[in-house]
N, C-alpha and C positions, 0 to 999 in steps of 0.2 A: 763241788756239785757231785751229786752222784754217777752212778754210770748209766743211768737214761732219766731222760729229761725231758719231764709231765711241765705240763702245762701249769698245774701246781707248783712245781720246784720253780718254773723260770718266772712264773709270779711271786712268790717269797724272793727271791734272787732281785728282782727287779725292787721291790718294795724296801730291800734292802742297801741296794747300791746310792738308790733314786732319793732317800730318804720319806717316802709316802708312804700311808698305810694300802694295805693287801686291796682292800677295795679299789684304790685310785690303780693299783697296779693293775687288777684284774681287768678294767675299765682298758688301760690301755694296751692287754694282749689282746681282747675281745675285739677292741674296735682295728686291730691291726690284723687276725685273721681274716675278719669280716671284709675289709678291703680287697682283701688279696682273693677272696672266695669271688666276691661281687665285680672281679676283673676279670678274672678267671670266667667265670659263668657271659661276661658281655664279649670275650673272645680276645679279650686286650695282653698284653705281654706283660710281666711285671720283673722290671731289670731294677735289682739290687746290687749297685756296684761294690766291689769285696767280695759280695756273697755268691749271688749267682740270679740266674734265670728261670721263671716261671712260663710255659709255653701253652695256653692248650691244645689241644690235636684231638684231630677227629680219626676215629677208627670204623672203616665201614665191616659189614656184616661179615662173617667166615665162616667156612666149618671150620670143629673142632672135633678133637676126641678126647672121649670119656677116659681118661686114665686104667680107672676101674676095670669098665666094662669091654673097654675099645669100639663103643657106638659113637658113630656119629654123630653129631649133636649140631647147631647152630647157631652161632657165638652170636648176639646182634650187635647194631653198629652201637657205637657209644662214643662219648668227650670224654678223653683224660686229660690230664695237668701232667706235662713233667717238667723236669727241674735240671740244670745246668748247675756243675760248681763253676765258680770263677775259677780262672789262675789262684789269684792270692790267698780264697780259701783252700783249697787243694796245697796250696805254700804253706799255711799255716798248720793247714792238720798234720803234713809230712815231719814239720820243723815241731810241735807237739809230740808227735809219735819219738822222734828220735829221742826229745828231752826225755819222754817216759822210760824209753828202755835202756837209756843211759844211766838213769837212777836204780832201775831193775839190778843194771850191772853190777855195779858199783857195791 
C-alpha cells in the first residue's frame, strides 16, 4: 500500500483481499464509516478491540487568539471525536516501524 491511505486505496485493497468487486467493497467502507459517524453524532463510544477508541467530547466556548493578528476572537462550543490507540496497535506500529528500519539498515 502506499504511504497514505484514501479511502480509495483501502477499497481496491479490500476488493482485493475479500475477493469482490470495488463496488461491494465500497458498500462496505461506506456503511462502516457511516456507523461510526451515526455513533459518534448519538454520543455512544465505539471500542474497536486491537484498534482503539472512538470518544465524543464536548468542548465548551473560549477565547482564542488570532495567531495573525493577536485579537481576540471567540472560539464557540463544539463536539469532537477523539481517538485512543490500543496497546496492540501502538505494539504493532512500534514492531512495523523497527522491521522497516531494519531493512533500511541492511
Amino acid at each position: 500500500m502506499p504511504s497514505s491511505v484514501t479511502k480509495a486505496v483501502l477499497i481496491q485493497h479490500l476488493s482485493t483481499v475479500l475477493g469482490v468487486n470495488k463496488r461491494e467493497a465500497q458498500d462496505v467502507v461506506n456503511i462502516f464509516f457511516h456507523e461510526i459517524t451515526e455513533a459518534l453524532a448519538r454520543h455512544e463510544t465505539i471500542k474497536l478491540p486491537g484498534f482503539g477508541v472512538f470518544t465524543p467530547k464536548h468542548k465548551t466556548s473560549r477565547e482564542g487568539r488570532n495567531p495573525k493578528t493577536g485579537e481576540i476572537v471567540r472560539i464557540e462550543e463544539r463536539r469532537v471525536a477523539t481517538f485512543k490507540a490500543a496497546p496492540l496497535l501502538k505494539m504493532n506500529m512500534i514492531h512495523a516501524h523497527s522491521k522497516q528500519t531494519q531493512k533500511t539498515v541492511k
